[in-house]
ROSE-4610 file (N, C-alpha, C; in Angstrom, 1 decimal, always signed):
// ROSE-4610
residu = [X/X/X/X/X/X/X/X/X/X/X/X/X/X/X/X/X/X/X/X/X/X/X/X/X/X/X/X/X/X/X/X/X/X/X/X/X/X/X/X/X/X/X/X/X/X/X/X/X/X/X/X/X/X/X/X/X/X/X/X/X/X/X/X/X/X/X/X/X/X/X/X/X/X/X/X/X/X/X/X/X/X/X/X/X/X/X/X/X/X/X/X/X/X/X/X/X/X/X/X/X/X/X/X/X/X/X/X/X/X/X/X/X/X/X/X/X/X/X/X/X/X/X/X/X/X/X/X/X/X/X/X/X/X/X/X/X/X/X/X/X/X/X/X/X/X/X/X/X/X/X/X/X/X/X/X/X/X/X/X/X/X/X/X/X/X/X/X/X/X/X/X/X/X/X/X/X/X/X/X/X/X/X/X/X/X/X/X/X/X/X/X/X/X/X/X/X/X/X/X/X/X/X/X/X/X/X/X/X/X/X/X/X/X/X/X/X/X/X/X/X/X/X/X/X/X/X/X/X/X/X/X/X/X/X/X/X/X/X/X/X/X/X/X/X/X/X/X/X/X/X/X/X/X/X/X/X/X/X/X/X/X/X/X/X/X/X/X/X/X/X/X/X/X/X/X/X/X/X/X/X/X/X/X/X/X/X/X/X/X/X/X/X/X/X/X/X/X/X/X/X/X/X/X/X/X/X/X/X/X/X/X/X/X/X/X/X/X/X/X/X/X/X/X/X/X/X/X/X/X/X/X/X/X/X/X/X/X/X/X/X/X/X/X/X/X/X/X/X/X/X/X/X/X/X/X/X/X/X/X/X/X/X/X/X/X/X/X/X/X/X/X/X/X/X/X/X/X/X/X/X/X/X/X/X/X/X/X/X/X/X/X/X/X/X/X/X/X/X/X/X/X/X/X/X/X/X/X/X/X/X/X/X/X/X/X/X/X/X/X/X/X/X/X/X/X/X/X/X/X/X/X/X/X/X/X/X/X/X/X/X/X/X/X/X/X/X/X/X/X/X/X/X/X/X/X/X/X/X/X/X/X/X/X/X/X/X/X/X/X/X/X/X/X/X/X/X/X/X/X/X/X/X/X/X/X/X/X/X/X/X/X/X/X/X/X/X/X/X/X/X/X/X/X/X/X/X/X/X/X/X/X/X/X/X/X/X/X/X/X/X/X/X/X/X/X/X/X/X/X/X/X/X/X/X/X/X/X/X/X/X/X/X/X/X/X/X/X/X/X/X/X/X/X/X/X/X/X/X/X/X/X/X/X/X/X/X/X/X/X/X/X/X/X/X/X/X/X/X/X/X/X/X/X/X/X/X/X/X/X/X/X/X/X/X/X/X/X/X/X/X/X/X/X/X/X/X/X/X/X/X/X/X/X/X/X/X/X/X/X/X/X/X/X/X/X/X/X/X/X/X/X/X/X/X/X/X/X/X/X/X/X/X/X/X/X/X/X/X/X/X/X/X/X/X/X/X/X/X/X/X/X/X/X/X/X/X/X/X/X/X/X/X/X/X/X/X/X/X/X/X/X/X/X/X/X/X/X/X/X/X/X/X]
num = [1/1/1/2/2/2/3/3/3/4/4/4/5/5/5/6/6/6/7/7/7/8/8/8/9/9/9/10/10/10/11/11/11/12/12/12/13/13/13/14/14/14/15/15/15/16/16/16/17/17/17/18/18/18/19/19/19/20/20/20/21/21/21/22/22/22/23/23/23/24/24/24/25/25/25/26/26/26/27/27/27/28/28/28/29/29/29/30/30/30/31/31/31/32/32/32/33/33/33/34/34/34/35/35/35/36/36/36/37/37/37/38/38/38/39/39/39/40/40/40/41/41/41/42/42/42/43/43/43/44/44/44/45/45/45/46/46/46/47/47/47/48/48/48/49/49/49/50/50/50/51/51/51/52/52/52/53/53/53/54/54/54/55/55/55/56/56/56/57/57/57/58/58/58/59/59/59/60/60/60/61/61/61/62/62/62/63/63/63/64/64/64/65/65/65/66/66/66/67/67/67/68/68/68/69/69/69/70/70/70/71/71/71/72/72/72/73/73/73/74/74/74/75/75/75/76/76/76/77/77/77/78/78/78/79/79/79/80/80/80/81/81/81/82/82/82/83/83/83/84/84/84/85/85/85/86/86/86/87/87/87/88/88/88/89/89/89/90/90/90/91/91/91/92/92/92/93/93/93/94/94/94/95/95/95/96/96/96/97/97/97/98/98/98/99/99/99/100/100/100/101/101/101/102/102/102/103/103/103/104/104/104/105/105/105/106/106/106/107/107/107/108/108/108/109/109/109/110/110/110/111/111/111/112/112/112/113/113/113/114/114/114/115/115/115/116/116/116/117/117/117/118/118/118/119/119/119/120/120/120/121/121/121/122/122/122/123/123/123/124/124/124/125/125/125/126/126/126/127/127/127/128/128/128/129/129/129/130/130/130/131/131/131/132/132/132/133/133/133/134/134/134/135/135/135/136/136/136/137/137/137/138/138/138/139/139/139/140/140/140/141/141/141/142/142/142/143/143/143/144/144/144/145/145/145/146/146/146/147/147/147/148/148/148/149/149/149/150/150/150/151/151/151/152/152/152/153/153/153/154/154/154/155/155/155/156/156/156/157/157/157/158/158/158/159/159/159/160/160/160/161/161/161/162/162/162/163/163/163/164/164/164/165/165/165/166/166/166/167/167/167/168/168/168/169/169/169/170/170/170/171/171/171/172/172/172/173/173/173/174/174/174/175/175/175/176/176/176/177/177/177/178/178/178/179/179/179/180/180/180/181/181/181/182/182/182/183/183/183/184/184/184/185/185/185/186/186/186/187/187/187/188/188/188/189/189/189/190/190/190/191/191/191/192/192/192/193/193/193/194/194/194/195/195/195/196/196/196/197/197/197/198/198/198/199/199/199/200/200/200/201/201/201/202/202/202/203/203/203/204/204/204/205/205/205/206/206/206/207/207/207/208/208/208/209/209/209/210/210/210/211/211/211/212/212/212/213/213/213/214/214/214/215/215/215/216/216/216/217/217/217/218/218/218/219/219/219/220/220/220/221/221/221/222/222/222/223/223/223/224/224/224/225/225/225/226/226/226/227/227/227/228/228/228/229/229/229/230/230/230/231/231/231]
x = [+91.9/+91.0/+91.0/+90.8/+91.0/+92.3/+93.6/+94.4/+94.2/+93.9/+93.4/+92.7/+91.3/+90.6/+90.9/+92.1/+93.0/+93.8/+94.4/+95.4/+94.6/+93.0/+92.8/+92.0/+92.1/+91.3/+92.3/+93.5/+94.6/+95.3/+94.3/+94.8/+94.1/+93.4/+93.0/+94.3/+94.1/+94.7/+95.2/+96.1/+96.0/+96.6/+97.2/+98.0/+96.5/+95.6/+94.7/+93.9/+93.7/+93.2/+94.2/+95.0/+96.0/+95.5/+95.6/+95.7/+94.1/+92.8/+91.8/+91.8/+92.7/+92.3/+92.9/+94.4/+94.8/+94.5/+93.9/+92.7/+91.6/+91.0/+89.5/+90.3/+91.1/+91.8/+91.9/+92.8/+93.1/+91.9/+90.7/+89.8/+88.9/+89.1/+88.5/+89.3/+90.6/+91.4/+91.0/+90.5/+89.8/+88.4/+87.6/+86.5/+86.1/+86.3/+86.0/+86.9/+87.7/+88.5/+87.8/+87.9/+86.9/+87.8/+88.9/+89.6/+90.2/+90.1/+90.8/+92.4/+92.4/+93.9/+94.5/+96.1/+96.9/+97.4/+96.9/+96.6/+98.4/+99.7/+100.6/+100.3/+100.4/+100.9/+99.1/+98.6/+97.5/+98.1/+98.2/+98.6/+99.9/+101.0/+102.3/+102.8/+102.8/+103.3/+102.3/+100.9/+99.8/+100.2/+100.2/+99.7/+100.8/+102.4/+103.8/+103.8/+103.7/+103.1/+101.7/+101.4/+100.3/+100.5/+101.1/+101.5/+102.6/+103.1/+104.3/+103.2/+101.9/+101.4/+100.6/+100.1/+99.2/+100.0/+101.5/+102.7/+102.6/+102.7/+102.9/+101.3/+100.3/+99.3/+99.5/+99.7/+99.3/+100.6/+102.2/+103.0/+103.6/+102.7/+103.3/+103.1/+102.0/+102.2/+102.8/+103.2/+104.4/+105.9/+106.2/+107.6/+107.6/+106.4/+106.8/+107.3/+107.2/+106.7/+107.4/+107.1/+107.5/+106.9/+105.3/+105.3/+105.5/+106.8/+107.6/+108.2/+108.9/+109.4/+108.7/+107.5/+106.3/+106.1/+105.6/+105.6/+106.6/+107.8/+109.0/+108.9/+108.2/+108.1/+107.3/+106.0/+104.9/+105.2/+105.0/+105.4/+104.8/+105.0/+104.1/+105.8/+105.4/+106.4/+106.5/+107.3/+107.6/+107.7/+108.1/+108.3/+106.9/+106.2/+105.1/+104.1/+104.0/+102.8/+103.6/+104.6/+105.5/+104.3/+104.7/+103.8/+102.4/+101.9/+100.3/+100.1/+100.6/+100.3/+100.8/+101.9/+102.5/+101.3/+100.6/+99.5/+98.1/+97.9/+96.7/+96.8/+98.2/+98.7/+98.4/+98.5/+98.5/+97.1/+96.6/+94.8/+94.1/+94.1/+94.5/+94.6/+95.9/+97.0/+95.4/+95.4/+94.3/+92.9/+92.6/+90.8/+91.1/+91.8/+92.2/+92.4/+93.2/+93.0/+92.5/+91.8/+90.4/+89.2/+89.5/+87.8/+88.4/+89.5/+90.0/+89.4/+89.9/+90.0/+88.7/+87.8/+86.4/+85.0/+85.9/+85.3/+86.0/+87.3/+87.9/+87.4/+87.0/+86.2/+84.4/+83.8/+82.5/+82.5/+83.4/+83.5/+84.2/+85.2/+85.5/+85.1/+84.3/+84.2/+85.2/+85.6/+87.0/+88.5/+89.5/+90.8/+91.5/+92.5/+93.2/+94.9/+96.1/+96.8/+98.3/+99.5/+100.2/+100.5/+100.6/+100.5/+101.5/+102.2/+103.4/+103.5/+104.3/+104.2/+105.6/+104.8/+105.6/+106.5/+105.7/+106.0/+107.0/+107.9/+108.8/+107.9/+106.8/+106.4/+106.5/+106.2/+106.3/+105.1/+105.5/+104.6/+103.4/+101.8/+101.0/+100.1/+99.5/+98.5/+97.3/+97.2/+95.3/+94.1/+92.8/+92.5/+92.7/+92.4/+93.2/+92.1/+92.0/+91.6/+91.9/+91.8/+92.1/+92.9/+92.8/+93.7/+94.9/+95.0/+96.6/+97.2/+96.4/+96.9/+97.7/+96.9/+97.6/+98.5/+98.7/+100.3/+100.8/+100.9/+102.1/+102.7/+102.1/+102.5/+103.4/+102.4/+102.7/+103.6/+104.9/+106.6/+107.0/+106.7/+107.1/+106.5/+104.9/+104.4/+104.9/+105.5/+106.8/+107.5/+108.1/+109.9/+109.5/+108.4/+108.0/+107.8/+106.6/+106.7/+107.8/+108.8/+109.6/+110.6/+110.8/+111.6/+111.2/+109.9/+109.3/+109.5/+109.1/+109.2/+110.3/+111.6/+113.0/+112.8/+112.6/+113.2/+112.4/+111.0/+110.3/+111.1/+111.6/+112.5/+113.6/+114.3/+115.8/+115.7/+115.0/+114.5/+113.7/+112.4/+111.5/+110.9/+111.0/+110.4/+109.2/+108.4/+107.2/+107.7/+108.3/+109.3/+110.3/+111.0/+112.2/+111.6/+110.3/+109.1/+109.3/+108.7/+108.1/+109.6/+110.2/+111.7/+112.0/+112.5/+112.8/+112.0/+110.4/+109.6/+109.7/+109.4/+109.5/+110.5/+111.6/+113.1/+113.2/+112.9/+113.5/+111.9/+111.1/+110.1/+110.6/+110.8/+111.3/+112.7/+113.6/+114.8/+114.2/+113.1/+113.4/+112.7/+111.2/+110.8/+111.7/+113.2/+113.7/+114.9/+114.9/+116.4/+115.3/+114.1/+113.5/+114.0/+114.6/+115.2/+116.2/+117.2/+118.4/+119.4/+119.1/+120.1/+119.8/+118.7/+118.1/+118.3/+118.1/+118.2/+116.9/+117.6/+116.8/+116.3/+116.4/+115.9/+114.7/+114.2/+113.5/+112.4/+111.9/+110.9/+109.1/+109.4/+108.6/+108.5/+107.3/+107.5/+108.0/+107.6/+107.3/+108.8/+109.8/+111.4/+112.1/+111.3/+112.2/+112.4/+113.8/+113.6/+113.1/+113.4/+112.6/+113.9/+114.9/+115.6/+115.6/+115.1/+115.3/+114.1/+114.5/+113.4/+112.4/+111.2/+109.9/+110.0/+110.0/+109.8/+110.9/+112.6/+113.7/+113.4/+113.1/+113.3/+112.1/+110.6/+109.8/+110.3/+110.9/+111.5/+112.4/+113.2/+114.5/+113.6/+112.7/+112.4/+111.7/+111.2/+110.4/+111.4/+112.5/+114.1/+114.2/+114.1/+115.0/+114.0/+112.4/+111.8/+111.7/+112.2/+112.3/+113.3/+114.3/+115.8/+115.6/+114.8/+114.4/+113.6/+112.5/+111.6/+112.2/+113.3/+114.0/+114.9/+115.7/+116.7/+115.6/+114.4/+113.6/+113.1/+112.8/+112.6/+113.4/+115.1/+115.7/+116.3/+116.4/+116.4/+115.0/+114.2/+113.5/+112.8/+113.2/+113.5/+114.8/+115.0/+116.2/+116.0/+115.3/+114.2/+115.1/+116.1/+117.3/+117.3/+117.1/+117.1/+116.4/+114.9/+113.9/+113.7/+114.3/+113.7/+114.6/+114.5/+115.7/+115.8/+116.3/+117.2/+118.2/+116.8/+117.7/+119.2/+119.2/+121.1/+120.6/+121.1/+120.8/+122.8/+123.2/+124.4/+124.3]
y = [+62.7/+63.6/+63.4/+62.2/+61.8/+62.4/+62.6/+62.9/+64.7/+65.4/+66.8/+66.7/+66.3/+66.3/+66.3/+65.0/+64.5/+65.7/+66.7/+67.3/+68.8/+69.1/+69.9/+69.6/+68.6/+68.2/+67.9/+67.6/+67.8/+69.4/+70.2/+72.0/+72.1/+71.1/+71.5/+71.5/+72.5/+72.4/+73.7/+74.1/+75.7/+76.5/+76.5/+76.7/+77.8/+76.7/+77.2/+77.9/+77.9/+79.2/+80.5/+80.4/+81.4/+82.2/+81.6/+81.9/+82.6/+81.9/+82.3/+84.2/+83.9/+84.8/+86.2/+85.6/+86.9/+87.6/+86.7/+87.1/+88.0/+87.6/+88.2/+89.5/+89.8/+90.7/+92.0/+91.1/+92.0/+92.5/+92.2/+92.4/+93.6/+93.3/+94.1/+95.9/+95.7/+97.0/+98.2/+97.7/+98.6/+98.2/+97.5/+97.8/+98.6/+99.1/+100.1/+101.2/+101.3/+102.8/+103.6/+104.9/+105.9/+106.0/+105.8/+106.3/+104.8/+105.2/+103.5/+103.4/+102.2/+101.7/+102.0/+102.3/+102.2/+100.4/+100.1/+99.1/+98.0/+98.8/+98.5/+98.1/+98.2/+97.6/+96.5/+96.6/+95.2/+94.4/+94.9/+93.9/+92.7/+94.1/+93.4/+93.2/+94.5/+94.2/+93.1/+93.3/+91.6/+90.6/+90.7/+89.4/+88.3/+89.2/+88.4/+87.7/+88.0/+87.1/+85.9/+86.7/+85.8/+84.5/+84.8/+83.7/+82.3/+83.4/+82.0/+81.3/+82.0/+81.0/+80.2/+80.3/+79.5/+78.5/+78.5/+77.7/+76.6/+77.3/+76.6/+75.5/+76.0/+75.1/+74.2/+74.3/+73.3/+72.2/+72.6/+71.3/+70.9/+71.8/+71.1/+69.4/+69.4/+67.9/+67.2/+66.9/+66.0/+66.8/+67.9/+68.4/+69.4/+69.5/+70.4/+69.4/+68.3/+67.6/+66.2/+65.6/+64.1/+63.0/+63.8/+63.1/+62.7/+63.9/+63.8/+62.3/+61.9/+60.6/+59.3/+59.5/+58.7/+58.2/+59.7/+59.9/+59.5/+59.7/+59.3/+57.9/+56.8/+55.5/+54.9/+55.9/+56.0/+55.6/+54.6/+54.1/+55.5/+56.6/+57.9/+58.1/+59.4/+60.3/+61.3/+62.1/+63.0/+64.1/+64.1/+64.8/+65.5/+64.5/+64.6/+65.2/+65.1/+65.6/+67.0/+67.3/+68.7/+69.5/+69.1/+69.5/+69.8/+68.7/+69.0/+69.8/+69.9/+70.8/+72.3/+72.7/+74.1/+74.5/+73.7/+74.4/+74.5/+73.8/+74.2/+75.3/+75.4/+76.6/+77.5/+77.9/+79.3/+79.4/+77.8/+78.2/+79.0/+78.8/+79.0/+80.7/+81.0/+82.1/+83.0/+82.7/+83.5/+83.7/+82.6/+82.8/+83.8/+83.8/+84.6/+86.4/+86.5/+87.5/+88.0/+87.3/+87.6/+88.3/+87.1/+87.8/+89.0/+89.6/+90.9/+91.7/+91.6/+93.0/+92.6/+91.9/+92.2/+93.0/+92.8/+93.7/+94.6/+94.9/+96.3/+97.1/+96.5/+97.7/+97.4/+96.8/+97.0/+98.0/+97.9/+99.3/+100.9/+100.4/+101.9/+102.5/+101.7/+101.6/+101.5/+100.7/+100.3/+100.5/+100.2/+100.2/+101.0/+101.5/+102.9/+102.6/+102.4/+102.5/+102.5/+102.2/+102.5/+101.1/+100.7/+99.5/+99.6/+98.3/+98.3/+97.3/+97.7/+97.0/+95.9/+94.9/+93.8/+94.4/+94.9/+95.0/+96.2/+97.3/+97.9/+99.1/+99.6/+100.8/+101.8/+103.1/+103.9/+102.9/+103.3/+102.7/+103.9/+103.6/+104.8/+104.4/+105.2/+105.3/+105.1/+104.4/+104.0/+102.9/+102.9/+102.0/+100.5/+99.8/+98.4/+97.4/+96.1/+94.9/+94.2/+93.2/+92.1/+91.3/+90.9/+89.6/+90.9/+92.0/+92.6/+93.0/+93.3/+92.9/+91.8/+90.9/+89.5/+89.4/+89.6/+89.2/+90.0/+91.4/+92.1/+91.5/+90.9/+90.8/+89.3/+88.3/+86.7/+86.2/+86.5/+86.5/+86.6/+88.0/+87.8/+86.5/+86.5/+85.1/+83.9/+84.1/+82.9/+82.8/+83.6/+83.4/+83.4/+84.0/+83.8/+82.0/+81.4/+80.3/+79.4/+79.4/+78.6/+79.0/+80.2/+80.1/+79.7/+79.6/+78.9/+77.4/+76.7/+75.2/+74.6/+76.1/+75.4/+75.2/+76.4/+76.0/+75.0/+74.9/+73.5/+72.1/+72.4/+70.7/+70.6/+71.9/+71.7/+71.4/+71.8/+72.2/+70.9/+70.6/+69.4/+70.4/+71.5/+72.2/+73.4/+73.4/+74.5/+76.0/+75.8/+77.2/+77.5/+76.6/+76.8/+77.6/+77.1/+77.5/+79.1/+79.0/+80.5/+81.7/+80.6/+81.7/+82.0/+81.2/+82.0/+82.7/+82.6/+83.1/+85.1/+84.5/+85.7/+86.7/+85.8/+86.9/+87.1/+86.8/+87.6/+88.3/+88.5/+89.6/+90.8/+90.7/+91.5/+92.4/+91.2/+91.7/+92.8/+93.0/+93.7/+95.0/+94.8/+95.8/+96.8/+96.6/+96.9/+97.8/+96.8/+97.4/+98.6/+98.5/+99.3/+99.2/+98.1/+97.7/+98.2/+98.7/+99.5/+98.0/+97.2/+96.5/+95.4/+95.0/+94.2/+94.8/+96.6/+97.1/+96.7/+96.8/+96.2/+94.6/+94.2/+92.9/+92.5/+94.2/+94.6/+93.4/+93.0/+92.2/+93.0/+94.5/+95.7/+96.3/+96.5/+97.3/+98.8/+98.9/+100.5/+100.6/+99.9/+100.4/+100.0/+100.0/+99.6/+101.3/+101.8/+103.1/+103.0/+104.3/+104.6/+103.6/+103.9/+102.6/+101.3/+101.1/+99.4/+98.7/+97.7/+97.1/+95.8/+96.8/+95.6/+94.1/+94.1/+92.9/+92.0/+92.2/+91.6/+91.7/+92.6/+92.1/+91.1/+90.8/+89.3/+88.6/+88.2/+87.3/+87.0/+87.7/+86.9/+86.4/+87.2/+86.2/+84.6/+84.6/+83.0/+82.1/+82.6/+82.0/+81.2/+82.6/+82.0/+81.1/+81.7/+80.6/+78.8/+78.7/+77.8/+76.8/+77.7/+77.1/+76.7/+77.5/+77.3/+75.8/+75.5/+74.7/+73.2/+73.8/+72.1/+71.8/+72.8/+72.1/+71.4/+72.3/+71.6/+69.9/+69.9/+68.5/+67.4/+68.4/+67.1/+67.0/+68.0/+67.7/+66.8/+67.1/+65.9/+64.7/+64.4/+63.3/+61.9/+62.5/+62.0/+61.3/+60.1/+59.6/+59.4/+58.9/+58.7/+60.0/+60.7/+62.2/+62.3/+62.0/+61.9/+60.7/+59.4/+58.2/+58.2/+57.8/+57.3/+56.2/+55.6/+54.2/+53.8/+53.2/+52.5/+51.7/+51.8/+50.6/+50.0/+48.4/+47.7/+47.2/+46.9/+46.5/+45.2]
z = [+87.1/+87.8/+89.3/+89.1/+91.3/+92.0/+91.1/+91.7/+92.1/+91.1/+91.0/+92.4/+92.3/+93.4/+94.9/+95.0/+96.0/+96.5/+95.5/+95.8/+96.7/+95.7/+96.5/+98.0/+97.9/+99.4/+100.7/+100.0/+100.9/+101.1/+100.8/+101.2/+102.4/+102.8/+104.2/+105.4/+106.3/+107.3/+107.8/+109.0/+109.5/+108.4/+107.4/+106.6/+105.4/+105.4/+104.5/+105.3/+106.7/+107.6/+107.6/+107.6/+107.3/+106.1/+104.7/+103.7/+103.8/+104.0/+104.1/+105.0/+105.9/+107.0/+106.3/+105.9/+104.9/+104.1/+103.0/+101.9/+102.0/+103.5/+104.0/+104.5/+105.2/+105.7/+104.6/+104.0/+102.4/+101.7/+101.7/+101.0/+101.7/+103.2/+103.8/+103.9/+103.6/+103.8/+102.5/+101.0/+100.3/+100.4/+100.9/+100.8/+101.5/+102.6/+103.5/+103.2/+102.4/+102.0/+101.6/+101.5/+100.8/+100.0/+99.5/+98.5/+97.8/+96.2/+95.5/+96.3/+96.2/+96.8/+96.1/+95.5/+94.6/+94.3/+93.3/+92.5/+92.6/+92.2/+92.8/+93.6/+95.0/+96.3/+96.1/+96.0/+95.7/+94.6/+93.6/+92.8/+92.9/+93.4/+93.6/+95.3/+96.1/+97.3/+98.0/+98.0/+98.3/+97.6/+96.5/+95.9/+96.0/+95.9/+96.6/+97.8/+98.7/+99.8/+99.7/+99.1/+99.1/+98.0/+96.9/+96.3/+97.3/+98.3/+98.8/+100.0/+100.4/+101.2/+100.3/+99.5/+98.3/+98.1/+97.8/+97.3/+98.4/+99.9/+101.0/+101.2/+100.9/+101.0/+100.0/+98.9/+97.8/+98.0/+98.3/+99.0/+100.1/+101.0/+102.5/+102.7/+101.9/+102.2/+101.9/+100.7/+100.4/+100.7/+100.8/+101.5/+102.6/+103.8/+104.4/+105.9/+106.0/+107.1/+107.5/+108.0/+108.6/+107.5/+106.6/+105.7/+104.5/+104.2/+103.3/+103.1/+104.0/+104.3/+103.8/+104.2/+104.3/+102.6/+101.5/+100.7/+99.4/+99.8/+99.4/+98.6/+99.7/+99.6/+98.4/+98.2/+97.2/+95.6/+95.5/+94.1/+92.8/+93.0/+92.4/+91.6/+90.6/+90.1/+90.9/+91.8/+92.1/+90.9/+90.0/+89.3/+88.3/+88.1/+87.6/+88.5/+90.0/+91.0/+91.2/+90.9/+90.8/+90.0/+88.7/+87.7/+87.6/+88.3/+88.1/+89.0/+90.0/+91.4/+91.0/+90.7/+90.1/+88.9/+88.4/+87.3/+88.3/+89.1/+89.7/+90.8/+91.3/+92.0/+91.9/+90.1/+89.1/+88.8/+89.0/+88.6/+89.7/+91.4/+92.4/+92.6/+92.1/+92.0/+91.1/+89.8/+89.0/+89.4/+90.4/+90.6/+91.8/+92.9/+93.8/+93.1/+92.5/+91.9/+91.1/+90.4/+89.4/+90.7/+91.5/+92.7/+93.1/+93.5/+94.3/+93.0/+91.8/+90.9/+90.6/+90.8/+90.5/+91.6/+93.0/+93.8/+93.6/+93.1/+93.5/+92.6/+91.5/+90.1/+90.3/+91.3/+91.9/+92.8/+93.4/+95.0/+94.2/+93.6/+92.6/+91.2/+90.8/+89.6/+88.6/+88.8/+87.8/+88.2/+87.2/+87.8/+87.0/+87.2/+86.4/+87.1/+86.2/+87.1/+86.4/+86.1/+84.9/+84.4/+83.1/+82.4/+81.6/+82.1/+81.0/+80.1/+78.6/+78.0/+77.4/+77.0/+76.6/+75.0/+74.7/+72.9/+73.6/+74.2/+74.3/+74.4/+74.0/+74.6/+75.5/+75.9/+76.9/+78.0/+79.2/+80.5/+80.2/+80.2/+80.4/+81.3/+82.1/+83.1/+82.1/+82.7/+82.0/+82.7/+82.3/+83.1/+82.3/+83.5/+83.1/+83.6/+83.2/+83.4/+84.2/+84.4/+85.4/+84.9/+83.5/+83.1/+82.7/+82.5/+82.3/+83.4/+84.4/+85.8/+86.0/+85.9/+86.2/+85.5/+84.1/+82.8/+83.4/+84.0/+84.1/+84.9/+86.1/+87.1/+87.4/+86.4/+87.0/+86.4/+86.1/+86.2/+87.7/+88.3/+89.8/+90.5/+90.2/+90.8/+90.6/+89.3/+89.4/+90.1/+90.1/+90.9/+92.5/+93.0/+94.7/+94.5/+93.7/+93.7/+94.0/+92.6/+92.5/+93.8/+94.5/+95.3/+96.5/+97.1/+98.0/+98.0/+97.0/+96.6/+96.8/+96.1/+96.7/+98.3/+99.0/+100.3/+100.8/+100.7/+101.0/+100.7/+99.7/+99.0/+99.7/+99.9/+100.7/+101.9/+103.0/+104.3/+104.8/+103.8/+104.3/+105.3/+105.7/+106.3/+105.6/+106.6/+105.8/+106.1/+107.3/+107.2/+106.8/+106.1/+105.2/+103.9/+103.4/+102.2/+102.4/+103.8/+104.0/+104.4/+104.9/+104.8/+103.7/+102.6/+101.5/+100.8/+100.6/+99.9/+100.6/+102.1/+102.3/+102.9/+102.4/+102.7/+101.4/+99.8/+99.0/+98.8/+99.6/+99.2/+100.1/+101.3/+102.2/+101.9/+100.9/+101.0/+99.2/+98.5/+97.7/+98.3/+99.3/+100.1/+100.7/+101.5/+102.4/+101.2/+100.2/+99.0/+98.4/+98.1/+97.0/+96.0/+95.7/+94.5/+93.8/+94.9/+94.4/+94.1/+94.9/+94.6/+93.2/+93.1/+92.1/+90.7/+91.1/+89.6/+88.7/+87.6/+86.5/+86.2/+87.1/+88.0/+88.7/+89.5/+89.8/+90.1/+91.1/+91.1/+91.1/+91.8/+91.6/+90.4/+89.4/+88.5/+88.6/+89.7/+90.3/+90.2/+90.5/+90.9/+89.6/+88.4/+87.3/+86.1/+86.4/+85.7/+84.1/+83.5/+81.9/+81.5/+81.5/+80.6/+80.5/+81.8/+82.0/+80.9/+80.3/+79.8/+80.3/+80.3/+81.2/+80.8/+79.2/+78.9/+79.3/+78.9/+79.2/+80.9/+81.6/+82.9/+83.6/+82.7/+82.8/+82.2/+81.3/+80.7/+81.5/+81.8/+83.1/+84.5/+84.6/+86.1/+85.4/+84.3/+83.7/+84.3/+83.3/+83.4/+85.0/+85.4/+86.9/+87.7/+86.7/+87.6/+87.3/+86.1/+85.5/+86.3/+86.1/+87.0/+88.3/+88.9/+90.4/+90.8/+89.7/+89.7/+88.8/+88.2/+87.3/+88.9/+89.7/+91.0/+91.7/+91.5/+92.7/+92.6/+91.2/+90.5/+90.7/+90.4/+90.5/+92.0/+92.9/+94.3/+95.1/+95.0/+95.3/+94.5/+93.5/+92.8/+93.4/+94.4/+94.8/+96.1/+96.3/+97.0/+97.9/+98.1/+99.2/+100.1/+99.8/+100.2/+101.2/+101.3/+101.5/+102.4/+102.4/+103.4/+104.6/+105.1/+106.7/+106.9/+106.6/+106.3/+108.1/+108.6/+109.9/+109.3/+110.0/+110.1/+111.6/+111.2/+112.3/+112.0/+113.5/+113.6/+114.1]
């Protein structure tokens, strides 16, 4: 439990004014709309960014920095503070977007928007909840994660984090998803053939893949210390 506690008291810093500032920002752009937002771009074009700076708060410390190094040294499991931090991330990741979709159905009275299904169904417009919000969606929340974490572990930089988090968000903005296809990190850009469920199940995958390199790249404490040489 101390270490839980440890982990979130180490989110202090500009990183979590950021995240604060975005959030308040974001919150303020449908509250004041006279008309509901389209639920897409809150659900998915926000919430993607917003997952890689949440990523970036919860591990800059042990890999964005100088105290990577430091850390390295720490008789701890790397592998295991991976773990507990990536589930408190998503706890994090859910309370954040639980509070949006509960002011957003106080100011509009509810959410309406098209919902796709896992079991192979037609996509239908309907209104929707908050926790099916969040399932359709937190596969992509994956794969922003895990690909944030990588560049954090490769880089030791917090902007290595934030470059790849937000080059492959940008690079599917800018494709509209011609190139990803049925890959699609956008529901919106996945045609009537492609299938919803096979294309969340491949991002788990890749987020899986993303988060085991990341394990065993910084697991690799050598990686991580600077070892003077005296002559």
């Amino acid at each position: 439990m101390s270490s839980i506690l440890q982990d979130w008291k180490n989110m202090k810093g500009a990183w979590l004014s950021v995240l604060v500032v975005f959030y308040l920002l974001f919150l303020l752009s449908f509250l004041f709309s006279s008309e509901p937002r389209d639920l897409f771009y809150l659900n998915e074009m926000f919430m993607l960014p917003l997952v890689v700076i949440c990523t970036i708060v919860f591990f800059q410390r042990e890999f964005g920095g100088y105290f990577s190094e430091i850390y390295g040294t720490f008789p701890v499991s790397i592998p295991l503070m991976m773990l507990r931090k990536i589930v408190q991330l998503f706890v994090l990741i859910f309370i954040l977007h639980f509070f949006w979709t509960v002011v957003y159905s106080w100011r509009f009275g509810g959410m309406e928007t098209v919902l796709y299904s896992y079991q192979g169904k037609e996509a239908v417009y309907q209104e929707v909840t908050s926790i099916q919000l969040f399932l359709q969606a937190l596969p992509t929340y994956f794969v922003m994660a895990g690909a944030t974490i990588l560049g954090l572990v490769l880089t030791k930089k917090v902007y290595g984090g934030l470059g790849v988090g937000f080059a492959l968000w940008m690079f599917e903005v800018i494709s509209v998803g011609s190139i990803t296809g049925k890959w699609a990190l956008f529901t919106i850009f996945l045609s009537q053939n492609d299938s919803f469920a096979v294309n969340r199940i491949a991002h788990i995958v890749v987020f899986l893949l993303l988060f085991t390199i990341s394990i065993f790249w910084a697991n690799r404490r050598s990686l991580w210390v600077i070892h003077d040489e005296y002559h």
